[in-house]
N, C-alpha and C positions, 0 to 999 in steps of 0.2 A: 748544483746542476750547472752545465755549464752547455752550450751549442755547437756545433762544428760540421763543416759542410764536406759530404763525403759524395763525387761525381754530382746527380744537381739536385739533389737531396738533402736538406739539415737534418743531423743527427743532433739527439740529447745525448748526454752521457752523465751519469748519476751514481750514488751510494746507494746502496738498501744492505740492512743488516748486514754490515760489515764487507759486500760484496759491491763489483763496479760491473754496471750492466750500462750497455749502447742499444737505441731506438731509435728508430730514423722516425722521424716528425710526419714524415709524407707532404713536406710544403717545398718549394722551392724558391721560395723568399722569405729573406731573414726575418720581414717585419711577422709575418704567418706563423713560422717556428716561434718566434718570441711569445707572441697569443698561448700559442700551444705550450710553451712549457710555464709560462704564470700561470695558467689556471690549473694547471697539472699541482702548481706549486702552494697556488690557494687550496687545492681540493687537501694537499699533504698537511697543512696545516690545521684543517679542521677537527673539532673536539672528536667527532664520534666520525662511526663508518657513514653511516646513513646519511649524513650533513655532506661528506665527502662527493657522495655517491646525490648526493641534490646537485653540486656544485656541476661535476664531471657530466650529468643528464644536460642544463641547462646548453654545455657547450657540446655536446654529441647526441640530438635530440634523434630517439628512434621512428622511423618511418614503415607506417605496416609495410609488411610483405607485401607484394602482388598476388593477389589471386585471393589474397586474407579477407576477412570480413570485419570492417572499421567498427570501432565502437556506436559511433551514430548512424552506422550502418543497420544493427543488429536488427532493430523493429519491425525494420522496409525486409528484411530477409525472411525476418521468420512470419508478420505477416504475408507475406506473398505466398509461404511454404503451407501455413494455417488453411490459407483461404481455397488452396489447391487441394489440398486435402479432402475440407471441407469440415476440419478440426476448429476452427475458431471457435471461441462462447457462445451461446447462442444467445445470450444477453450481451448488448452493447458495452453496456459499464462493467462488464469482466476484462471485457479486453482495453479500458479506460484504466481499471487496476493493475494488470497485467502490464501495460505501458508507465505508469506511474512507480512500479518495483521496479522496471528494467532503468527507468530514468533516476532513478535513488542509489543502484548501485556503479552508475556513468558517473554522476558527480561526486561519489565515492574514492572511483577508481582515477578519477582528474584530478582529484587533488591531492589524496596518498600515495596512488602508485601509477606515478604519470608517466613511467614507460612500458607499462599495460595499452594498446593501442587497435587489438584487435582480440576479437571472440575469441580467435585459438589459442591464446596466451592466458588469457584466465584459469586456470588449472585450481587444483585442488587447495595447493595450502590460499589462492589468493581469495577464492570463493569462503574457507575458515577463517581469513580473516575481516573479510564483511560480516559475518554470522557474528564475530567476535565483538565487530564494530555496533550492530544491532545493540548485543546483548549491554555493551555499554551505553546507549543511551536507554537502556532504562525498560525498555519493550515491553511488552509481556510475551511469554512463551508463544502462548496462542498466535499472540498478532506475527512473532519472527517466523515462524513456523510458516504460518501463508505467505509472507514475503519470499520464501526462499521456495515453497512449493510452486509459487508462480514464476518464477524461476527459471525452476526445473521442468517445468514445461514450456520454456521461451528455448532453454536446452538443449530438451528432448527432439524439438522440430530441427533447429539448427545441426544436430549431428548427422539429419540427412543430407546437409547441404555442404558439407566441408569434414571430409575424412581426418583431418589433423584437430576435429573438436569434440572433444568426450564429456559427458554432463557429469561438472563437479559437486553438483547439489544435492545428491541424492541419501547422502546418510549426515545432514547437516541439519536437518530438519531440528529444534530441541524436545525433547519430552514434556507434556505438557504438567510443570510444578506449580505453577500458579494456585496459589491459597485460594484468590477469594476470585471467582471467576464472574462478579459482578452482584450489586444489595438490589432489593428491592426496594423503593423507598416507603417512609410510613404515611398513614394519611395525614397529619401535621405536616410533613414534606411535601407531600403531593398539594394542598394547600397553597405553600410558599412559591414552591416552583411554578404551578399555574400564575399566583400573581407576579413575581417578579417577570415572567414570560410577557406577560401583557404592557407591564413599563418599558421593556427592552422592544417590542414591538418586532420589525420583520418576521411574521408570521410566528415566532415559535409558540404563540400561546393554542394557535390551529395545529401544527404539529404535533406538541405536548399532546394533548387533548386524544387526536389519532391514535400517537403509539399507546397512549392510557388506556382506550378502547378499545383496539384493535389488537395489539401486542406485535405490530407488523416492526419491521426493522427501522431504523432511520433511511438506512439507506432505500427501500421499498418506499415511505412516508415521501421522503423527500424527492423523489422522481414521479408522484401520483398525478394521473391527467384527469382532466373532468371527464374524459369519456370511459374511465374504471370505476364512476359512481351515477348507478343509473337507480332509482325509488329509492333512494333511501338504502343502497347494498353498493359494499364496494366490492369489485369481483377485479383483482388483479394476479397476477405470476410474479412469487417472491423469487429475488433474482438468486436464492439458495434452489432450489426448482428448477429454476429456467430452463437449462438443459433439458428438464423431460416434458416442460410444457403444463406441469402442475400450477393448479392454481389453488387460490385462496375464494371462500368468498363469506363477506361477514355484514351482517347487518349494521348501519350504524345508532348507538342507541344514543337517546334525545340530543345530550351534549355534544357528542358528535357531530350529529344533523347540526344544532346551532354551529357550531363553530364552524363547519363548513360553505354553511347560507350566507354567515357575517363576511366571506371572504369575496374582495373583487376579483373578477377576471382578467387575468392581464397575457393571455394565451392559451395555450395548451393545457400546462400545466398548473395544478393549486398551489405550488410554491414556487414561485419562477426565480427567487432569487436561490433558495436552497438547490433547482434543481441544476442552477449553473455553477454553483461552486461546489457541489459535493463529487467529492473523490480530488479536488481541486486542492494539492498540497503544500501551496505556495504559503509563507508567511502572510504575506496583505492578505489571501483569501480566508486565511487560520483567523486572521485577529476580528476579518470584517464580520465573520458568522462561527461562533465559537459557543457548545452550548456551556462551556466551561463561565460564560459572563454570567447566563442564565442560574445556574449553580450558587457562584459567588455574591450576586443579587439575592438569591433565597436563603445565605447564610449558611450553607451545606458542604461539607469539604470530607477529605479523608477520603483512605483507598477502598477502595470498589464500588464509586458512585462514577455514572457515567452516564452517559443518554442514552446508551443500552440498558441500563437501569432500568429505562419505562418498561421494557417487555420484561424483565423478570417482574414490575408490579403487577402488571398487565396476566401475566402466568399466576400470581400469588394472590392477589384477587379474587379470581376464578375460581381457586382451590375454597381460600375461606368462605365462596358461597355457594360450595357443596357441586360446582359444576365438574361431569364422570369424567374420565380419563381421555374415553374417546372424545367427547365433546372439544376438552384442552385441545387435543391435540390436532380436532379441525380444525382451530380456532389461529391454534398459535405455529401451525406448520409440523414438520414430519421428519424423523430422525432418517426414514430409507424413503426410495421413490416407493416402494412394493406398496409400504406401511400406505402410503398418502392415492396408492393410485386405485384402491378398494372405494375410497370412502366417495359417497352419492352426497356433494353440499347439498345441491338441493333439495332432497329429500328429507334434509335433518334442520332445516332454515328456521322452524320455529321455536325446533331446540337450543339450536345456536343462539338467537334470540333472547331466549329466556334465562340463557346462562349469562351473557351477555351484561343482559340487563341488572341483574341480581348483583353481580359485581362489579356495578355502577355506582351501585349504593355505597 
């Protein structure tokens, strides 16, 4: 490659497959053309395309469009477009999830495909290849599956707002293969994990306990305020519900009450530390509250154990002591709204109780 200046313009002039091709540089100083044709010359160099094309980005960095919508733009867009609507969650921590997926696939798209720069650029093979990225750390179906459904509904709002943005998410979703979709643990387990809870301290031995009793979620567990427990009944909206406004409402039997009496108040909430770090995906917040220590402490390991474990004990319990279908399913929540918006709690409160109790035992 050689340079030469043609009116006030530097020209390159070069080989490629046997052919001699002239490109004016667009500089009009030699020291500028020079820049331009070494990294031209590093990039030729390079092993593969991809490494080339890292090289030639760093020196011709893309700048959105005008009128585009910026990657750290998306939120503020599509929240403004939600709340217009009147589409938002109607649970807080949906749209805490919902921002927490849109920011997983930012730092994604920053570090793999860094001249991705606005929403209308992400098109279909780039959104397969996040799906693909999921699938390689490990995921489960289920969990990729709502990452990308939350998504498709960050999306859906955004294609009001910008004609040149079509929702790539929508046949990305995977099919749900997942073998073992979570164990119940045994009473020898359930055992170990209460006492290791209690060494490891930060409330999970009052959590454990909950989801044991309750079969409520973690995430419901760990956002509970003292004013969703009034005599002895916690009456809360699992945030699977929230949207219709269903709620739950269950007695707590003895252990419960204990574990919850044993607890100080330090606000609002019975777990003020779970309830600020949950949905919180950051490493320091993963290692500082992880039920995976609690686990490792009780000597329990292998796939399909997990702190959603508690509610399939909590479901498997109740079965082994003989409590009805319907009862379960006041208990433990409701596959439709329809199924859940029949049922009278209070009218069935001493039944619930009794089932309750029984597989306590």
């Amino acid at each position: 490659m050689k340079l030469s200046k043609k009116g006030k313009y530097w020209w390159i002039d070069y080989r490629a497959n046997g052919k001699r091709y002239r490109q004016s540089t667009g500089a009009t100083s030699y020291a500028a053309a020079k820049l331009w044709m070494d990294q031209i010359d590093v990039a030729r160099k390079m092993p593969t395309f991809e490494s080339a094309v890292e090289v030639l980005r760093k020196f011709y960095p893309e700048k959105p469009a005008v009128g585009k919508i910026a990657l750290d733009a998306i939120w503020a867009a599509y929240e403004s477009l939600a709340k217009a609507t009147g589409k938002q969650t109607a649970d807080p921590r949906g749209m805490v999830r919902r921002k927490n997926q849109l920011d997983r696939l930012i730092q994604w798209l920053k570090a793999k495909r860094g001249t991705i720069q606005t929403a209308e650029q992400i098109t279909g093979p780039i959104a397969a290849g996040f799906a693909a990225h999921l699938a390689d750390l490990g995921l489960k179906t289920k969990t990729r599956a709502n990452i990308i459904g939350e998504l498709g509904c960050i999306w859906r709002m955004l294609e009001k707002a910008s004609t040149d943005i079509k929702n790539p998410w929508g046949n990305l979703a995977p099919r749900n293969t997942d073998s073992e979709r979570g164990l119940a643990f045994s009473p020898e387990q359930e055992k170990r994990l209460l006492e290791a809870a209690k060494q490891i301290g930060k409330d999970w031995y009052a959590v454990c306990i909950l989801m044991r009793h309750t079969g409520l979620r973690y995430s419901d567990v760990a956002r509970l305020q003292w004013s969703d427990i009034k005599d002895g009944i916690l009456e809360t909206v699992p945030h699977k519900t929230a949207n219709s406004k269903i709620s739950v409402m269950i007695p707590l039997v003895d252990a419960a009450k204990t574990a919850v009496d044993a607890l100080e108040r330090r606000g609002d909430f019975l777990f003020p530390l779970h309830a600020e770090l949950y949905g919180d995906r950051s490493r320091a917040s993963r290692e500082e509250l992880s039920f995976r220590e609690v686990m490792t402490a009780a000597g329990i390991a292998g796939k399909g154990f997990t702190i959603h474990s508690w509610r399939h004990t909590a479901a498997t319990r109740l079965a082994e002591a003989g409590a009805d279908m319907e009862t379960r399913k006041r208990i433990l929540g409701h596959r439709t709204d329809e199924m859940a918006a029949h049922y009278d709690h209070a009218a069935h409160l001493e039944q619930t109780r009794a089932a309750l109790n029984a597989a306590a035992t």
